[in-house]
N, C-alpha and C positions, 0 to 999 in steps of 0.2 A: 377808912380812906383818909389820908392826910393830905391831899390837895384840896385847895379851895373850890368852887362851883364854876368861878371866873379862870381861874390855874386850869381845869380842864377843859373850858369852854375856846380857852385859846389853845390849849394844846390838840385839839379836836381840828380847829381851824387850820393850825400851821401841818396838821399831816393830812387833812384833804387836798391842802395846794400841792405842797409835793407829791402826792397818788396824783391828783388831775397832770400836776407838768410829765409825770414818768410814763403813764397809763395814757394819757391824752395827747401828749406832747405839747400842753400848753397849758398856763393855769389862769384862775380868772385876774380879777383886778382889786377884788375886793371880798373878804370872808367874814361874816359873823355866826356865829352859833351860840346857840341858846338851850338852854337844860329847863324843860319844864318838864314836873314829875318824872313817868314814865317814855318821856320824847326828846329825842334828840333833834333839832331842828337849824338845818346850815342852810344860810342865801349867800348863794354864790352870785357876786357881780362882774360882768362885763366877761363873761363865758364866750359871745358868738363872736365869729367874725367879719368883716364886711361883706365876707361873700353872702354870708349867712344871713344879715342884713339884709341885704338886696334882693336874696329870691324872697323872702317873705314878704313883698311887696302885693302877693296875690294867696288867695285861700290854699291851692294845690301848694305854692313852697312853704308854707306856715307849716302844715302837717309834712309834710318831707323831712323840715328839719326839727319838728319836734318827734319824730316816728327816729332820726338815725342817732339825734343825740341822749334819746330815752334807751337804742338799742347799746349803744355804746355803755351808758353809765351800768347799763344793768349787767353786761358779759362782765366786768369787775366786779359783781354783787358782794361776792364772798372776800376779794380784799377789803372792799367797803366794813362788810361784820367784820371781819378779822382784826381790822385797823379800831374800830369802835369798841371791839369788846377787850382790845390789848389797852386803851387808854379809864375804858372803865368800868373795868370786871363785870362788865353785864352784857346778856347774850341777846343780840338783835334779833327781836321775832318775826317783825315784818319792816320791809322797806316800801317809801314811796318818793316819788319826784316827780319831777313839770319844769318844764322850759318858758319864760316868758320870752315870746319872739318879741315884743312889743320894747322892751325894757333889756332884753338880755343876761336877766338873771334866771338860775337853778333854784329852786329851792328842793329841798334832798331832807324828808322826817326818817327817823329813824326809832322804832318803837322797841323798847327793852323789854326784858322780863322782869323787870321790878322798877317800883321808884327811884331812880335815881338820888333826885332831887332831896327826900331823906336822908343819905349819908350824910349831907352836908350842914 
């Protein structure tokens, strides 16, 4: 592999926003990811939106919208690998993510078949 760790960690970033705008019709505000060994790890900031804000004012919208935005990210699962394993030839074995209602970020791991983080 001849990109750098930081070369695909942004490039991981700038095609999670474009899947979230295409896929979602909206993308967050702010993307960091991060390559540790075998993990792919993206916090997405400023995901909800006011609405989305304001029902989680009580316990039943909290799980509402983290039950439709957990349904939503995972019906895209396989663009998700696809998009991951097109940037770094390695095949996602399992996916996980969580909505902070609190804060409004995603965080989104993504677990490979191999260490990554040794190519580099």
């Amino acid at each position: 592999m001849n990109k750098t760790k930081g070369a695909t960690e942004s490039e991981i970033s700038k095609a999670l926003i474009q899947w979230q705008k295409e896929y979602l019709g909206r993308g967050p505000i702010a993307v960091k990811t991060d390559i540790l060994r075998d993990l792919v790890i993206v916090i997405l900031r400023g995901i909800l939106t006011p609405a989305e804000y304001a029902l989680c004012k009580d316990k039943e919208g909290v799980l509402l919208i983290k039950k439709s935005r957990t349904d939503l990210i995972e019906s895209g699962i396989e663009d998700l690998k696809r998009l991951i394993f097109n940037i770094t030839d390695e095949e996602v074995v399992s996916f996980h993510t969580d909505v902070s209602t609190k804060t409004g970020e995603r965080m989104m791991t993504f677990k490979l078949a191999s260490n990554l983080e040794k190519k580099y």
